[in-house]
CHARMM internal coordinates of N, CA and C (Angstrom, degrees):
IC EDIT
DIST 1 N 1 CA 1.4401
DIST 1 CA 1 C 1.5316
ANGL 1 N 1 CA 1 C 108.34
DIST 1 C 2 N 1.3439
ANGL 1 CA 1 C 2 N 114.92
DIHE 1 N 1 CA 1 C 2 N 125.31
DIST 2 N 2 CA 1.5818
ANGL 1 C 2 N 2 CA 114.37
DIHE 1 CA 1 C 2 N 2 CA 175.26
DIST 2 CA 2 C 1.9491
ANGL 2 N 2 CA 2 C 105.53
DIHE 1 C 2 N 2 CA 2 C -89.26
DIST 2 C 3 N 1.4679
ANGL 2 CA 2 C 3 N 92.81
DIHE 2 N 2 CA 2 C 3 N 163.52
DIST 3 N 3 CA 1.5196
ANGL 2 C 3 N 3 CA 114.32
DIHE 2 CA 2 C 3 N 3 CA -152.16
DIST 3 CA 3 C 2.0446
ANGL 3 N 3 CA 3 C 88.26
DIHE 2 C 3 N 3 CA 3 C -115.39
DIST 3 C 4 N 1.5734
ANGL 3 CA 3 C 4 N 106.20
DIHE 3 N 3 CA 3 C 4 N 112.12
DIST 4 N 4 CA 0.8516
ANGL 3 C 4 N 4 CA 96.11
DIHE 3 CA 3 C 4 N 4 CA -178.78
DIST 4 CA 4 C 2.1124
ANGL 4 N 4 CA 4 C 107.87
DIHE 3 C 4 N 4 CA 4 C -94.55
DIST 4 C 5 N 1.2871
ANGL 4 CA 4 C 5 N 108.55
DIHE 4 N 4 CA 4 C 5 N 146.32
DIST 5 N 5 CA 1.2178
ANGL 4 C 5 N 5 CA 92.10
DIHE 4 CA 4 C 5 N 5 CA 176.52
DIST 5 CA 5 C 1.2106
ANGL 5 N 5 CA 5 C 120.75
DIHE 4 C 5 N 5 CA 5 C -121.74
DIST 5 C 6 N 1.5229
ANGL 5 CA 5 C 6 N 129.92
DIHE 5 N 5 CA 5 C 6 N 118.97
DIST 6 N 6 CA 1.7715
ANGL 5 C 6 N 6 CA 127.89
DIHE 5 CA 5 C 6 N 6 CA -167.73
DIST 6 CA 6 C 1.8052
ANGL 6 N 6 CA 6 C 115.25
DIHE 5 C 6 N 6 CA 6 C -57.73
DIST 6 C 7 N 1.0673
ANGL 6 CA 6 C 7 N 103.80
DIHE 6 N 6 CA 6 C 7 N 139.17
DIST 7 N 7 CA 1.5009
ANGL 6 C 7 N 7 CA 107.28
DIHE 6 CA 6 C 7 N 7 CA -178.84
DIST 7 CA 7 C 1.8380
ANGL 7 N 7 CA 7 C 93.51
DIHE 6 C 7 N 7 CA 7 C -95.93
DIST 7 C 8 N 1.1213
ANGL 7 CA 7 C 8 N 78.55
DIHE 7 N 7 CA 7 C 8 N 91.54
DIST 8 N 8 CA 1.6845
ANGL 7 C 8 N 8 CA 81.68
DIHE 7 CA 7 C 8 N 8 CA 159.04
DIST 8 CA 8 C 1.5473
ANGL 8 N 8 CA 8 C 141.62
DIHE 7 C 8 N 8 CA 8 C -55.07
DIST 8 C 9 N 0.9631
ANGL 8 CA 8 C 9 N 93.76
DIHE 8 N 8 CA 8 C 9 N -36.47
DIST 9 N 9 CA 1.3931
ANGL 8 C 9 N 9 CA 97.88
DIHE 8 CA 8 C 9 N 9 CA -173.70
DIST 9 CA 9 C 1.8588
ANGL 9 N 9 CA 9 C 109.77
DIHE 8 C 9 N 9 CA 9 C -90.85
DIST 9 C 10 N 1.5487
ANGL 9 CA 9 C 10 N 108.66
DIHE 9 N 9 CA 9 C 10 N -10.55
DIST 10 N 10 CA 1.0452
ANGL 9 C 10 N 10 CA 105.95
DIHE 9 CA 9 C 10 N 10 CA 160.17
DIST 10 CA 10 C 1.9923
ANGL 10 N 10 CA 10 C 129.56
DIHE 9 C 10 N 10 CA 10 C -72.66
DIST 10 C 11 N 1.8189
ANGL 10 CA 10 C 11 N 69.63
DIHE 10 N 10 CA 10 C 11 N -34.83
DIST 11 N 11 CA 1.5965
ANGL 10 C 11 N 11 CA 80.37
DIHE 10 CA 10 C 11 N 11 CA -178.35
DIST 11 CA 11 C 1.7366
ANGL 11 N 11 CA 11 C 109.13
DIHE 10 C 11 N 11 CA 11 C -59.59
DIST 11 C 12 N 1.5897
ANGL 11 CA 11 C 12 N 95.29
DIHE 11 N 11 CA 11 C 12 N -36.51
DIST 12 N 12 CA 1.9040
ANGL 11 C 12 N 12 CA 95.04
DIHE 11 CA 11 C 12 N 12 CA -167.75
DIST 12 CA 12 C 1.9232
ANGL 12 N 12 CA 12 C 92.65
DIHE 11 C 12 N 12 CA 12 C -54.73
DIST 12 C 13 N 1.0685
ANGL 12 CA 12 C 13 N 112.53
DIHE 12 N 12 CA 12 C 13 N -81.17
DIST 13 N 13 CA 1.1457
ANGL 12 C 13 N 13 CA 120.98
DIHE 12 CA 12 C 13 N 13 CA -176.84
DIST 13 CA 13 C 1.7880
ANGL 13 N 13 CA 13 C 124.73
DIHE 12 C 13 N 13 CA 13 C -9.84
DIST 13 C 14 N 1.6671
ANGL 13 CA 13 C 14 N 85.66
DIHE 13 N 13 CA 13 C 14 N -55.29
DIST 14 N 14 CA 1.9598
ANGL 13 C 14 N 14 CA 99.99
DIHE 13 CA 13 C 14 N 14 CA 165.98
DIST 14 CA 14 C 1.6078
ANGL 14 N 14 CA 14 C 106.07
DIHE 13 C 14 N 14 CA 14 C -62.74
DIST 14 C 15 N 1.1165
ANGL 14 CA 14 C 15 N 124.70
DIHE 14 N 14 CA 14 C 15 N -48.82
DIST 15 N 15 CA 1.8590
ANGL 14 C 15 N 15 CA 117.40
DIHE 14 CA 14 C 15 N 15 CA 170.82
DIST 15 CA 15 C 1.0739
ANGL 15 N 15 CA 15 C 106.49
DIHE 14 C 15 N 15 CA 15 C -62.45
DIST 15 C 16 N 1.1383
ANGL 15 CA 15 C 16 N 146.35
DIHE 15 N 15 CA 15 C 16 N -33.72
DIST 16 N 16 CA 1.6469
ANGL 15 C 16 N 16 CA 127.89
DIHE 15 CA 15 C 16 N 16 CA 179.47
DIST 16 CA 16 C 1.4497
ANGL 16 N 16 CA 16 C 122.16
DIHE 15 C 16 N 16 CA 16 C -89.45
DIST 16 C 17 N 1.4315
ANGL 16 CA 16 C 17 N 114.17
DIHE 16 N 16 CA 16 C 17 N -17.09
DIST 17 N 17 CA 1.4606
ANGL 16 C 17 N 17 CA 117.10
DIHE 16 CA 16 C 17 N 17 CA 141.71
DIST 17 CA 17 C 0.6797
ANGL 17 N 17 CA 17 C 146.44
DIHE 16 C 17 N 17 CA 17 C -29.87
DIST 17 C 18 N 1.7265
ANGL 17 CA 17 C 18 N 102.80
DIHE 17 N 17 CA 17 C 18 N -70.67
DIST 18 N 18 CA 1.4751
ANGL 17 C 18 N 18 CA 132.25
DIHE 17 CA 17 C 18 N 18 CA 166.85
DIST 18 CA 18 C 1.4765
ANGL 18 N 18 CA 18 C 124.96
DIHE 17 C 18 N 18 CA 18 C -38.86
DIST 18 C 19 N 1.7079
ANGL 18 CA 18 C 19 N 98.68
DIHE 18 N 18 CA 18 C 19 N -44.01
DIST 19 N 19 CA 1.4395
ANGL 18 C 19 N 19 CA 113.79
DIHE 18 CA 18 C 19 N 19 CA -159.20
DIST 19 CA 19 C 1.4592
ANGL 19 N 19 CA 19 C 92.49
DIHE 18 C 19 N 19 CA 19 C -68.82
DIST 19 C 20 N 1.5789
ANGL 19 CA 19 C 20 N 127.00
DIHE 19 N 19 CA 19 C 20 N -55.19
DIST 20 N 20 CA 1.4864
ANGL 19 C 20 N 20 CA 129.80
DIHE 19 CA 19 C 20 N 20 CA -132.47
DIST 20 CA 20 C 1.8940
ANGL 20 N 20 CA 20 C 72.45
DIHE 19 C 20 N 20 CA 20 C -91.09
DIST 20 C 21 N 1.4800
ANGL 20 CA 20 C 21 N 137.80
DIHE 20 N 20 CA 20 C 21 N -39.99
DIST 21 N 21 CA 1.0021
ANGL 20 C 21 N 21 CA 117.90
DIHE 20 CA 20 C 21 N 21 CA -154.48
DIST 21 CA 21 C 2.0613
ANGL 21 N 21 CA 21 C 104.93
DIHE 20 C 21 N 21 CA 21 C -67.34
DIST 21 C 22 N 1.0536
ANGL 21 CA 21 C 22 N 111.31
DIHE 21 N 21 CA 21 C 22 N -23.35
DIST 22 N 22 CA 1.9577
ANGL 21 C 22 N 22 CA 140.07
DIHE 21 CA 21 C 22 N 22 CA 171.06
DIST 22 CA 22 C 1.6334
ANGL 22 N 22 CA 22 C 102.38
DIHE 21 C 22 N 22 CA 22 C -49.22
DIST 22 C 23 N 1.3767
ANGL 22 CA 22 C 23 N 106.97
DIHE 22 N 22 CA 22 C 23 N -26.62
DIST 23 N 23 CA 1.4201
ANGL 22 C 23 N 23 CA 104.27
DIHE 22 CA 22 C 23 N 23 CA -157.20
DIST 23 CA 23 C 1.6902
ANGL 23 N 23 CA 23 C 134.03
DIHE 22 C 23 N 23 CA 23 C 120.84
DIST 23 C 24 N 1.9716
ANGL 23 CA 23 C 24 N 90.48
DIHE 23 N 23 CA 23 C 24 N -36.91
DIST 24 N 24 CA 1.7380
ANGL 23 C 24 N 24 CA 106.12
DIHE 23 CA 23 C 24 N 24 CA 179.25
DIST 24 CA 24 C 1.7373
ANGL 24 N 24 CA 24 C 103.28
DIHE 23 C 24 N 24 CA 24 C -32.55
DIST 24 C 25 N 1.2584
ANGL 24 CA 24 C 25 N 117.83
DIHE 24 N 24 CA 24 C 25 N 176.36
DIST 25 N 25 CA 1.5856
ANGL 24 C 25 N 25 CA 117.94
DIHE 24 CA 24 C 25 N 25 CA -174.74
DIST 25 CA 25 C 1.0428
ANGL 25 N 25 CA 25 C 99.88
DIHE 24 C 25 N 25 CA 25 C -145.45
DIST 25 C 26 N 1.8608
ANGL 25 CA 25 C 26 N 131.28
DIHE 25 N 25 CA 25 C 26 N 8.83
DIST 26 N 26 CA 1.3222
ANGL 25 C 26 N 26 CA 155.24
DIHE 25 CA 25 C 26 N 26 CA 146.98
DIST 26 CA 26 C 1.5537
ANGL 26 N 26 CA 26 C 111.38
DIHE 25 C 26 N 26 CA 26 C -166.42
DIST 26 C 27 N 1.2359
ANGL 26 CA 26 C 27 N 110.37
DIHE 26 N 26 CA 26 C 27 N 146.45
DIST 27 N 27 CA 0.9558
ANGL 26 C 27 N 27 CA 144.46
DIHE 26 CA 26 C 27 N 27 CA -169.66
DIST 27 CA 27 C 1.5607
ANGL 27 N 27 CA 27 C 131.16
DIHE 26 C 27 N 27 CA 27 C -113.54
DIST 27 C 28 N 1.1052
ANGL 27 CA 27 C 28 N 151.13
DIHE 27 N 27 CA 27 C 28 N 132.84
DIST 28 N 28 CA 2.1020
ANGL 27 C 28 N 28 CA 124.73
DIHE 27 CA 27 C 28 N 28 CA -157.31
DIST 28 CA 28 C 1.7297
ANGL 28 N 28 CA 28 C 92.38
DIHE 27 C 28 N 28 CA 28 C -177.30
DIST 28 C 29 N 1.4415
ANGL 28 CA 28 C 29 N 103.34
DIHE 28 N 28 CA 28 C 29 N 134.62
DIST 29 N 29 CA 1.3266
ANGL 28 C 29 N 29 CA 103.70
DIHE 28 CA 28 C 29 N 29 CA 169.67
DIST 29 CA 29 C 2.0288
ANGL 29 N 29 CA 29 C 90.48
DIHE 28 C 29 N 29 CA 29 C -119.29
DIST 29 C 30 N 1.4988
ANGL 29 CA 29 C 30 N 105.60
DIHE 29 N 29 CA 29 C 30 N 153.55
DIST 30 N 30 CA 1.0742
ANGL 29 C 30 N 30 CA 96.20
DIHE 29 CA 29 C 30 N 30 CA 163.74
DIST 30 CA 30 C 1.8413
ANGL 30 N 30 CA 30 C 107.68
DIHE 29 C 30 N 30 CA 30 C -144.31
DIST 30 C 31 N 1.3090
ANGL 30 CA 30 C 31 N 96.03
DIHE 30 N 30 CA 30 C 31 N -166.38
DIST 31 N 31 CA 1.8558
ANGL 30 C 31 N 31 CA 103.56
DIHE 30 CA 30 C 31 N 31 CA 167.94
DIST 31 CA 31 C 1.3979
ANGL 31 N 31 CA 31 C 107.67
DIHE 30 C 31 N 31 CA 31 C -77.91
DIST 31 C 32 N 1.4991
ANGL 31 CA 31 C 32 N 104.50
DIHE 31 N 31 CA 31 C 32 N 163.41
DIST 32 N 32 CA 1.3440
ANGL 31 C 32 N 32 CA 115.51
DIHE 31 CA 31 C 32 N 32 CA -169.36
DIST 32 CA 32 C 1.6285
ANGL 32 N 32 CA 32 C 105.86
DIHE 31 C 32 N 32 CA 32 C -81.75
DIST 32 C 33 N 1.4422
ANGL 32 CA 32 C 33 N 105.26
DIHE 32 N 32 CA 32 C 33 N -36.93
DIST 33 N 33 CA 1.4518
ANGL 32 C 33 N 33 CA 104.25
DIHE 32 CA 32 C 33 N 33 CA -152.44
DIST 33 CA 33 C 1.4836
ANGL 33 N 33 CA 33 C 83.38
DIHE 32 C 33 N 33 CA 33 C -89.57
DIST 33 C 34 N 1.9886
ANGL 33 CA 33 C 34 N 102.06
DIHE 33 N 33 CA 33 C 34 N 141.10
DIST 34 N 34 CA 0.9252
ANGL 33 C 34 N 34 CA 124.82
DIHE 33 CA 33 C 34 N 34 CA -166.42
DIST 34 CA 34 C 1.0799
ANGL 34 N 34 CA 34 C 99.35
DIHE 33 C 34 N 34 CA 34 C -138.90
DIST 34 C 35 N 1.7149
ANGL 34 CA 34 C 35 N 118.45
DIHE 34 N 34 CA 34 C 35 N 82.93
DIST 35 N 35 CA 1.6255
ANGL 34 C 35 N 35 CA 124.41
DIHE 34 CA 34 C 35 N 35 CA 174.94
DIST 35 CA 35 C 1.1184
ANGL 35 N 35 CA 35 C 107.31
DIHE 34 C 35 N 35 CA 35 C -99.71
DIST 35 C 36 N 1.5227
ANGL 35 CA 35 C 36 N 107.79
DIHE 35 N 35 CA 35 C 36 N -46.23
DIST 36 N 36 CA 1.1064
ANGL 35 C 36 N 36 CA 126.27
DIHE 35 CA 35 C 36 N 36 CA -171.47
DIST 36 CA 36 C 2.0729
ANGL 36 N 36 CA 36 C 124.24
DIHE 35 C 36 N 36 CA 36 C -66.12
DIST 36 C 37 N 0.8886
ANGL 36 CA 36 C 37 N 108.39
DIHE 36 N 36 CA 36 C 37 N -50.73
DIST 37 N 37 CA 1.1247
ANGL 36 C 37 N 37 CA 139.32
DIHE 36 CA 36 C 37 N 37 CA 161.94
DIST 37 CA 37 C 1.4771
ANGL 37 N 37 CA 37 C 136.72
DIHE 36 C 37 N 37 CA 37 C -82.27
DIST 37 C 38 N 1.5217
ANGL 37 CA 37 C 38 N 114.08
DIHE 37 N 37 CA 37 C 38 N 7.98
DIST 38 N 38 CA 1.5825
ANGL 37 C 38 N 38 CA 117.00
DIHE 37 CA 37 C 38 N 38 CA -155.36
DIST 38 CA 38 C 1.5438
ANGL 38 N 38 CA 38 C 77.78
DIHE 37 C 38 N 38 CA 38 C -99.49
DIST 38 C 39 N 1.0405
ANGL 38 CA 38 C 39 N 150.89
DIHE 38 N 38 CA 38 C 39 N 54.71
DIST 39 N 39 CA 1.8405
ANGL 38 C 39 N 39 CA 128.24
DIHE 38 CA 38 C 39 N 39 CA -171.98
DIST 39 CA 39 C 1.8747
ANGL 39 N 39 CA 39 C 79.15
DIHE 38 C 39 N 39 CA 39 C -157.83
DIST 39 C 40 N 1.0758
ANGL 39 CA 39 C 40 N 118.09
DIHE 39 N 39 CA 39 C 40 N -57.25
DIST 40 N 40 CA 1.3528
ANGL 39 C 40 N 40 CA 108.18
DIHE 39 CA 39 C 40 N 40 CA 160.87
DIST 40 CA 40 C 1.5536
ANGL 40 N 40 CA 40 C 150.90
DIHE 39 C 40 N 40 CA 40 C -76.06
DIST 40 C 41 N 1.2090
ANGL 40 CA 40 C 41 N 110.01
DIHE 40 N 40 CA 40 C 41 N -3.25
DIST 41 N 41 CA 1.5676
ANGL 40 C 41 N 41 CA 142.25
DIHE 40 CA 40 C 41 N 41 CA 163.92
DIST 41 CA 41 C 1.5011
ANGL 41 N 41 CA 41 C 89.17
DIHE 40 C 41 N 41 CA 41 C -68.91
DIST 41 C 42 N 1.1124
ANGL 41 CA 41 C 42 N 107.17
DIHE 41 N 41 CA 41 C 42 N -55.72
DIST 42 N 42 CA 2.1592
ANGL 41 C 42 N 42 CA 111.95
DIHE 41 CA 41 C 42 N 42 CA -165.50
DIST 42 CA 42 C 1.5671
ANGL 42 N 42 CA 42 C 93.49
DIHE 41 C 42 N 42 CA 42 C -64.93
DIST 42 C 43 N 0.9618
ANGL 42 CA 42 C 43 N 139.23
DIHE 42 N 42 CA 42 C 43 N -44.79
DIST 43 N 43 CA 1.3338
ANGL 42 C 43 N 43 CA 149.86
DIHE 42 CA 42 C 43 N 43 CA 174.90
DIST 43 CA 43 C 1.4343
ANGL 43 N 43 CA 43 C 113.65
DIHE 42 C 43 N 43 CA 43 C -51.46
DIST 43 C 44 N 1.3595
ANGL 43 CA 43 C 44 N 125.91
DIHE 43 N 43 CA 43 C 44 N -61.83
DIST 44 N 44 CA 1.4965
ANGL 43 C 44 N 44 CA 132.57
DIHE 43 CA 43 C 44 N 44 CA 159.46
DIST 44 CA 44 C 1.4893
ANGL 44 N 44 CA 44 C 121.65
DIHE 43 C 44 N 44 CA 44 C -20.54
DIST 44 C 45 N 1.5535
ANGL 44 CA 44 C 45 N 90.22
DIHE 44 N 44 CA 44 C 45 N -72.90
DIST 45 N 45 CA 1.7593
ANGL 44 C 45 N 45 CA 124.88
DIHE 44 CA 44 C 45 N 45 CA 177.66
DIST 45 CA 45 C 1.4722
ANGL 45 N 45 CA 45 C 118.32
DIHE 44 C 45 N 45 CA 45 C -69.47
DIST 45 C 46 N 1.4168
ANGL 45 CA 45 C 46 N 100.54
DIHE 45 N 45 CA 45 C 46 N -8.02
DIST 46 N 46 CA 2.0695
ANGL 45 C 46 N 46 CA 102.96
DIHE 45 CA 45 C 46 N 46 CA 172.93
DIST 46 CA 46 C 1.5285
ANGL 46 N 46 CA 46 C 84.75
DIHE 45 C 46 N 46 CA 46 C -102.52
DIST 46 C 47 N 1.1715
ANGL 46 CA 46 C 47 N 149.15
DIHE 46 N 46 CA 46 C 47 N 7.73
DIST 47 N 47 CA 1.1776
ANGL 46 C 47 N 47 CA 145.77
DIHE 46 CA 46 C 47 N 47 CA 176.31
DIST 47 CA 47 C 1.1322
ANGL 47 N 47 CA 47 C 127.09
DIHE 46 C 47 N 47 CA 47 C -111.30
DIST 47 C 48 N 1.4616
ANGL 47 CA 47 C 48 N 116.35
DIHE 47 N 47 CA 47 C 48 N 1.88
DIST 48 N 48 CA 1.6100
ANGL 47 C 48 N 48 CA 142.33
DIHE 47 CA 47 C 48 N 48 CA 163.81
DIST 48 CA 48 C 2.1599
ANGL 48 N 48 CA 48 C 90.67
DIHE 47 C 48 N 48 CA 48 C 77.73
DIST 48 C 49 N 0.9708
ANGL 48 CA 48 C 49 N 133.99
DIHE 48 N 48 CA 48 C 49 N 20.28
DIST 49 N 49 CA 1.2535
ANGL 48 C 49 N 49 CA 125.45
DIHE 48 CA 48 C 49 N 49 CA 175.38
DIST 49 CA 49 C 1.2671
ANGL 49 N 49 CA 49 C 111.98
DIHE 48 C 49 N 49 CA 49 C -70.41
DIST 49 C 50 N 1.4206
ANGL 49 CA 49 C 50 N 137.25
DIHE 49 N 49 CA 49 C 50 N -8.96
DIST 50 N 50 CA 1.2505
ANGL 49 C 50 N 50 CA 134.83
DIHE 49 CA 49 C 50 N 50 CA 166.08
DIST 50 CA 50 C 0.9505
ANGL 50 N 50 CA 50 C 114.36
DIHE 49 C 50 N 50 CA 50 C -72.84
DIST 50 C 51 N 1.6844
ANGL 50 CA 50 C 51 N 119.91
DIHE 50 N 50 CA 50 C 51 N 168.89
DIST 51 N 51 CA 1.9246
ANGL 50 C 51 N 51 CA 132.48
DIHE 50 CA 50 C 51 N 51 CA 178.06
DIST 51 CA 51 C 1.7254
ANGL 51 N 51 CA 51 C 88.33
DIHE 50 C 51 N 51 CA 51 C -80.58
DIST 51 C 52 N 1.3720
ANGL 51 CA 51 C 52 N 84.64
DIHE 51 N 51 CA 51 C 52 N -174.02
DIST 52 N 52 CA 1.0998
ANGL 51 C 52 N 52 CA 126.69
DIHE 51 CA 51 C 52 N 52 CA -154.45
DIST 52 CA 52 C 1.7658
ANGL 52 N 52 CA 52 C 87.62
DIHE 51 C 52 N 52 CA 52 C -123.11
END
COOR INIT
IC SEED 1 N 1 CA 1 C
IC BUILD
C-alpha cells in the first residue's frame, strides 16, 4: 500500500485562493495552540468581528 503525503503548503495556498476568490478580503491559516494569543482572540470575538 503506498503512503500518500498532503502538500500542505499547497493546500494553504488553495484555501487562501479560494477564500479571496468567495469574496473574503483576507484570508489566514494559523496554529491551533492559542496561549499566546487566546486573551486577544476573546477581544476580537467580544467585538462581534467574527462570521456568522
Amino acid at each position: 500500500m503506498t503512503s500518500l503525503s498532503p502538500d500542505y503548503q499547497q493546500l494553504a495556498l488553495d484555501i487562501k485562493k479560494w477564500g479571496l476568490e468567495l469574496g473574503f478580503s483576507e484570508v489566514g491559516i494559523t496554529d491551533i495552540d492559542l496561549s499566546k494569543h487566546e486573551a486577544q482572540l476573546q477581544r476580537w470575538l467580544d467585538l462581534g468581528y467574527h462570521g456568522e
